[in-house]
GUZA-908545 format. One record per residue: residue number from 1; residue in three letters; z, y, x of N, C-alpha, C, O, CB in turn. Coordinates in Angstrom, 2 decimals, m for minus. Glycine has a CB too. Example, Ala and Ser with C-alpha at 12.3 -4.5 7.8 and 13.67 -1.06 7.14 Angstrom:
BEGIN
{1, ALA, {7.80, m5.69, 13.19}, {7.80, m4.50, 12.30}, {7.80, m3.30, 13.20}, {8.46, m3.32, 14.24}, {9.05, m4.47, 11.31}} {2, SER, {7.08, m2.25, 12.85}, {7.14, m1.06, 13.67}, {7.87, 0.03, 12.90}, {8.04, 1.14, 13.41}, {5.72, m0.60, 14.08}} 
END
This chain:
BEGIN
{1, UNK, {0.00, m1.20, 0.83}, {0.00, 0.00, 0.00}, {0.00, 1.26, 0.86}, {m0.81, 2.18, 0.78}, {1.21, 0.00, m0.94}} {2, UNK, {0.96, 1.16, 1.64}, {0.94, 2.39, 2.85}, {0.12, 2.41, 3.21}, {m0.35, 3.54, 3.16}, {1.61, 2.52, 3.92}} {3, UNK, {m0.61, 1.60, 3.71}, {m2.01, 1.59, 4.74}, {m3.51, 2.52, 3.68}, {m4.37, 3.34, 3.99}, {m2.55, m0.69, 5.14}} {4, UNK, {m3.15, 1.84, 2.43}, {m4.10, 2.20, 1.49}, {m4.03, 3.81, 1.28}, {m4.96, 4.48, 0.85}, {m3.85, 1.37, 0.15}} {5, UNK, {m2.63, 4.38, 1.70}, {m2.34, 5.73, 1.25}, {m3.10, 6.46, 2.91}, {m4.03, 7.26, 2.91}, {m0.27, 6.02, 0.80}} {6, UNK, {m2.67, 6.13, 3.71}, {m3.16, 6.64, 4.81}, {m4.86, 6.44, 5.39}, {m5.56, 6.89, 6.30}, {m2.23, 6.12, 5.68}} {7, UNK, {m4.94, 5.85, 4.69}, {m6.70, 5.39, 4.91}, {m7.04, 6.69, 4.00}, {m7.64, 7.67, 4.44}, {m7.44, 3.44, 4.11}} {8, UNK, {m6.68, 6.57, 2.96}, {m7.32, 7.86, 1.91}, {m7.05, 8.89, 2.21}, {m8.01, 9.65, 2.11}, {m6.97, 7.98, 0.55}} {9, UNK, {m5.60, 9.65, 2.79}, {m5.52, 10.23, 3.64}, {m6.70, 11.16, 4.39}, {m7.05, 12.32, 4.15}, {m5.06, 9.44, 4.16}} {10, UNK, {m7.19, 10.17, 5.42}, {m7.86, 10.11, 6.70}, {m9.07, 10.41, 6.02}, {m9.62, 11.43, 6.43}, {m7.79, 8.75, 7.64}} {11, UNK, {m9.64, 9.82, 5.11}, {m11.20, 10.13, 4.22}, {m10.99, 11.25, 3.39}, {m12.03, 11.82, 3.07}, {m11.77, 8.82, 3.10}} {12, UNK, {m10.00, 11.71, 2.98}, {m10.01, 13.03, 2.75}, {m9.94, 14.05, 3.56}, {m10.45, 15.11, 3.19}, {m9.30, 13.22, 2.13}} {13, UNK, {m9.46, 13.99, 4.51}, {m9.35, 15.09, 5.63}, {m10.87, 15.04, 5.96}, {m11.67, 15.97, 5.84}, {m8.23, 14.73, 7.05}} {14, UNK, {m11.14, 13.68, 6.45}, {m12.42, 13.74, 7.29}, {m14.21, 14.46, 6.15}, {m15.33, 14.76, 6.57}, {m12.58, 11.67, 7.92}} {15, UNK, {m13.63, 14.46, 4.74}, {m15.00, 14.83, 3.62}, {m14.69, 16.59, 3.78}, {m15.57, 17.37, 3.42}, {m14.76, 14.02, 1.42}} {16, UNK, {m13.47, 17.05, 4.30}, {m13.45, 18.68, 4.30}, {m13.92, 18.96, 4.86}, {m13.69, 18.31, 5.89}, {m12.65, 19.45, 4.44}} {17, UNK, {m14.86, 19.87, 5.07}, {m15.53, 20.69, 6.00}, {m14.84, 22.47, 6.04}, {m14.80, 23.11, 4.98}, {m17.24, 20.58, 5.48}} {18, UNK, {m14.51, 22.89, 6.91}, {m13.96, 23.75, 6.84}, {m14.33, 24.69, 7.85}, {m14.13, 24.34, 9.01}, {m12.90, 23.42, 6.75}} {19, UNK, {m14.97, 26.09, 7.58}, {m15.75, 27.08, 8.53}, {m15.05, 27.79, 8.81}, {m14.51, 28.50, 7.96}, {m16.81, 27.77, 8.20}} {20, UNK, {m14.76, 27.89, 10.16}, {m13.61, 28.83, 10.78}, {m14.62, 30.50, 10.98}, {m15.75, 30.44, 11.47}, {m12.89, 27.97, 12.68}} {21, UNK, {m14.16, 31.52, 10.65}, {m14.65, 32.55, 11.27}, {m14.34, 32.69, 12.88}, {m13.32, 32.52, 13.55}, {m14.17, 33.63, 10.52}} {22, UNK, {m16.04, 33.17, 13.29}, {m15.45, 33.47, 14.72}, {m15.20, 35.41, 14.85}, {m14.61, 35.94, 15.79}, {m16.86, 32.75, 16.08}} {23, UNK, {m15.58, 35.88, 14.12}, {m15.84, 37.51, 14.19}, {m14.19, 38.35, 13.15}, {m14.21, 39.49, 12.68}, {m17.91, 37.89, 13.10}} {24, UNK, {m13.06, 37.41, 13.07}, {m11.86, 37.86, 12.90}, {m10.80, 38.47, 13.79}, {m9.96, 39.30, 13.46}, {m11.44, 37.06, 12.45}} {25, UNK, {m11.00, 37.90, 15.00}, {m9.97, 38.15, 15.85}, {m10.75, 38.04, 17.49}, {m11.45, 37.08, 17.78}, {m8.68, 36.99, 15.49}} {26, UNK, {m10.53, 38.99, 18.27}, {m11.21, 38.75, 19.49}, {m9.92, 39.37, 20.41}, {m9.04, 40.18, 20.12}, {m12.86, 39.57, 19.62}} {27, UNK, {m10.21, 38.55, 21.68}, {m8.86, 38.51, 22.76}, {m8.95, 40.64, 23.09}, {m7.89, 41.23, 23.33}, {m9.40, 37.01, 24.86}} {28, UNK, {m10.01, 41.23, 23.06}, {m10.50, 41.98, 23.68}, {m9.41, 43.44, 22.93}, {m8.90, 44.36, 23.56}, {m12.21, 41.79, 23.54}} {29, UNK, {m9.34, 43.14, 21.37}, {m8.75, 43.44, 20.46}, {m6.87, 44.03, 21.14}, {m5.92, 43.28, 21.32}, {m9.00, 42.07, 19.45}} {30, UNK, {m6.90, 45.33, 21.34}, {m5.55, 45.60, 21.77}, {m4.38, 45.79, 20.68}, {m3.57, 46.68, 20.96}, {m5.64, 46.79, 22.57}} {31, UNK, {m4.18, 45.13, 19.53}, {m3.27, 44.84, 18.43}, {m3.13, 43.20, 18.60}, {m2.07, 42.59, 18.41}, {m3.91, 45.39, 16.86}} {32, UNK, {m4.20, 42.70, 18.92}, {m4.21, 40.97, 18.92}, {m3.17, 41.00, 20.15}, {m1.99, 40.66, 20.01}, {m6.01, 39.96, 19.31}} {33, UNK, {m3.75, 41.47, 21.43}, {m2.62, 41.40, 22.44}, {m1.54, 41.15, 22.49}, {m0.81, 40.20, 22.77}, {m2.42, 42.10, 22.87}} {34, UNK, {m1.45, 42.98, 21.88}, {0.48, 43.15, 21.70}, {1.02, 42.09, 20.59}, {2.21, 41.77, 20.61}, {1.05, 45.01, 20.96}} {35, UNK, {0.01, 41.47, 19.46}, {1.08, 40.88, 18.66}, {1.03, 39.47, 19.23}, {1.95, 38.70, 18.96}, {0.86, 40.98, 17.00}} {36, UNK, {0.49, 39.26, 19.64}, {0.72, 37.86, 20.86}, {1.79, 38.00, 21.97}, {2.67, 37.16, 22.15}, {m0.72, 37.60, 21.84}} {37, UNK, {1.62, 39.27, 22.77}, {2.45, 39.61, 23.14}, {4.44, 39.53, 22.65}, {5.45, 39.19, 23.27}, {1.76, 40.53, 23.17}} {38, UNK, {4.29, 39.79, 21.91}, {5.75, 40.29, 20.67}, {5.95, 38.70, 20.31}, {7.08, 38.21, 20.25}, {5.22, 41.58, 18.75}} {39, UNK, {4.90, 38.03, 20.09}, {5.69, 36.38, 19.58}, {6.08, 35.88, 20.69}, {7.18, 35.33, 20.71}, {4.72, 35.09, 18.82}} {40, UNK, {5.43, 35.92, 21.64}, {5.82, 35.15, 22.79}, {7.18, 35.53, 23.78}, {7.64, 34.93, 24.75}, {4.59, 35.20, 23.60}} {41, UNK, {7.64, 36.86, 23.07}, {8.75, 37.31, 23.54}, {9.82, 37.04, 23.02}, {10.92, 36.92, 23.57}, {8.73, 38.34, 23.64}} {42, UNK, {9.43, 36.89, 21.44}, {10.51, 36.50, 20.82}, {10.99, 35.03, 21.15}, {12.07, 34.62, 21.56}, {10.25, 36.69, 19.47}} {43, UNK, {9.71, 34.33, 20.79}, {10.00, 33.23, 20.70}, {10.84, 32.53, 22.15}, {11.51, 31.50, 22.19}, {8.75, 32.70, 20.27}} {44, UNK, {10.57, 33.40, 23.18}, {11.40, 32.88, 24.38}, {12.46, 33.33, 24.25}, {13.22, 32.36, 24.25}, {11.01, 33.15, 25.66}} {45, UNK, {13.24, 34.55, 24.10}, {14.70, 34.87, 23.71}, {15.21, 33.87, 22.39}, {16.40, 33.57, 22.30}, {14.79, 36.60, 23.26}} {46, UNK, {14.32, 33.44, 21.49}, {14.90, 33.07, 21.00}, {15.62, 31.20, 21.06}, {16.57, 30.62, 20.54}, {14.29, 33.64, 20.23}} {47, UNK, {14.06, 30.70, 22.35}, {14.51, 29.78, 23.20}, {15.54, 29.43, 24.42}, {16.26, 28.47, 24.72}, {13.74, 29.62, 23.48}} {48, UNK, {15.26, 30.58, 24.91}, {16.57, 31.06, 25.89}, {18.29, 30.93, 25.01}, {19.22, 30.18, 25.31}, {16.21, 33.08, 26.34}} {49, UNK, {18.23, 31.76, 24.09}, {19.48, 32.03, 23.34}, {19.91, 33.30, 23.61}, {19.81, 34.10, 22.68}, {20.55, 31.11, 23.62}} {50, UNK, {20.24, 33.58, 24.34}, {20.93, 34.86, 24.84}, {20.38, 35.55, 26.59}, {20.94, 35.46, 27.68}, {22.72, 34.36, 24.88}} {51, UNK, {19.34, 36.07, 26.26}, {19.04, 36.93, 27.33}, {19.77, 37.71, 28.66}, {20.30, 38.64, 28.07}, {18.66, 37.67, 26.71}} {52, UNK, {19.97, 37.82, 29.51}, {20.96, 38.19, 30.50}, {20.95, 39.91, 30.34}, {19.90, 40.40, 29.92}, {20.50, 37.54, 32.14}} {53, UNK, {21.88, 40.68, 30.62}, {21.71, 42.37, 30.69}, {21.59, 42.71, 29.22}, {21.80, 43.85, 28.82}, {20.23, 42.99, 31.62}} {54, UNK, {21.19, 41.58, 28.32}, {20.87, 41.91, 26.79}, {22.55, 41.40, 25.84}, {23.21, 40.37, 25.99}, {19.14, 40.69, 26.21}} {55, UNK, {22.81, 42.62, 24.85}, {23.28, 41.80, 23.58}, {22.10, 41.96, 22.58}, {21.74, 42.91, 21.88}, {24.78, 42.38, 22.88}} {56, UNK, {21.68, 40.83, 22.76}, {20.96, 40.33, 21.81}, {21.04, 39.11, 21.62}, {20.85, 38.48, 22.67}, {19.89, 40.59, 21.90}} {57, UNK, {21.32, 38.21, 20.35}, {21.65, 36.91, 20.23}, {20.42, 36.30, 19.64}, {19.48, 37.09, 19.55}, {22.90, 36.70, 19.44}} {58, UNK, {20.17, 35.01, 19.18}, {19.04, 34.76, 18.38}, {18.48, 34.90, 17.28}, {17.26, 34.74, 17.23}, {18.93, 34.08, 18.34}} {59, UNK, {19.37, 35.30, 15.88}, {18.96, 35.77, 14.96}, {18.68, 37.40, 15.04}, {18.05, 37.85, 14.09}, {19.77, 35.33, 14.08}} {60, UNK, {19.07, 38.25, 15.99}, {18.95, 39.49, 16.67}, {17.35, 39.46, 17.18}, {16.49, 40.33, 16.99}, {20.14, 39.61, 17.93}} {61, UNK, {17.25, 38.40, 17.79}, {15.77, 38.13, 18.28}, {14.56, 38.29, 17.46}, {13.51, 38.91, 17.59}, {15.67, 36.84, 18.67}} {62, UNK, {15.31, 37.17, 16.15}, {14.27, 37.06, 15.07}, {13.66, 38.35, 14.50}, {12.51, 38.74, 14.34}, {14.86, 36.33, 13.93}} {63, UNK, {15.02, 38.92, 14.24}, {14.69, 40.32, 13.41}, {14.25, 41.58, 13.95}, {14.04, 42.69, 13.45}, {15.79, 40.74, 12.75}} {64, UNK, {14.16, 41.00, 15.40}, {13.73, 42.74, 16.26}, {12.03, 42.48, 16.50}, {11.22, 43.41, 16.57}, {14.76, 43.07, 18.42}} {65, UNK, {11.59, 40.66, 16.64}, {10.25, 40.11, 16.52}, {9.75, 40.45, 14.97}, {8.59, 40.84, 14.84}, {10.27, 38.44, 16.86}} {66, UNK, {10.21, 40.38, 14.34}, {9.70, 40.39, 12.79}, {9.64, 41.36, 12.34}, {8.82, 41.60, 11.46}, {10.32, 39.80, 11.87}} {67, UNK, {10.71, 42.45, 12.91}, {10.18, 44.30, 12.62}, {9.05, 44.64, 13.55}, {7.99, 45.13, 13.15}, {11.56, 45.65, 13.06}} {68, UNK, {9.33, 44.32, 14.97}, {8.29, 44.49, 15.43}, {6.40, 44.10, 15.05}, {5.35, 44.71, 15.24}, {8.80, 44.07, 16.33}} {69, UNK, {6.79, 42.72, 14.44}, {5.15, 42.58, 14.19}, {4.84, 43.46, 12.85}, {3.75, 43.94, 12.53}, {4.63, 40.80, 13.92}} {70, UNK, {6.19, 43.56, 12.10}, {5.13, 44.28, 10.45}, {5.31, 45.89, 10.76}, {4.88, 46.74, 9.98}, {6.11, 43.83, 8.27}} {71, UNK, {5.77, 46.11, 11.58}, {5.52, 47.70, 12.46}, {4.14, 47.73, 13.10}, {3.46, 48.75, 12.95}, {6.71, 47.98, 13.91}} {72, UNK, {3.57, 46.52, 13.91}, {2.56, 46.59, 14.44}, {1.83, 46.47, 13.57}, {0.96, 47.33, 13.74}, {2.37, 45.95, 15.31}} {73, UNK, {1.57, 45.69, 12.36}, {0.55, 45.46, 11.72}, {0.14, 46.81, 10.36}, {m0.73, 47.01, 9.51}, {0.87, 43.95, 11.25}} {74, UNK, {1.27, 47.39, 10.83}, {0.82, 48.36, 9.41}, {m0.12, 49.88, 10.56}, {m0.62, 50.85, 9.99}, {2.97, 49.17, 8.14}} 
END
């Protein structure tokens, strides 16, 4: 029965065809940067835990990444 669910699965994924745009986002783009930039910062303080020279803790992290990107994006 499992097997039967995962076979169908697999034939459904594989009948989607799905067209990615390429003309949405380009590296060249200086907002794509910085907000790549800004996750990858967070997301390491927030892997780290607690940054050295910083009070900043990890839910501190979250919320200074998450103002930061909808600041950047507006």
């Amino acid at each position: 029965m499992l097997l039967a669910v995962i076979q169908g699965a697999i034939h459904a994924a594989q009948s989607v065809h799905i067209r990615i745009p390429t003309n949405v986002m380009t590296w060249s783009d200086g907002k794509t940067i910085a907000a790549i930039f800004i996750f990858a910062a967070t997301y390491l303080v927030i892997a780290i835990g607690k940054p050295p020279f910083y009070r900043l803790d990890r839910a501190g992290a979250a919320l200074l990444g998450a103002s930061l990107m909808a600041a950047w994006a507006s």
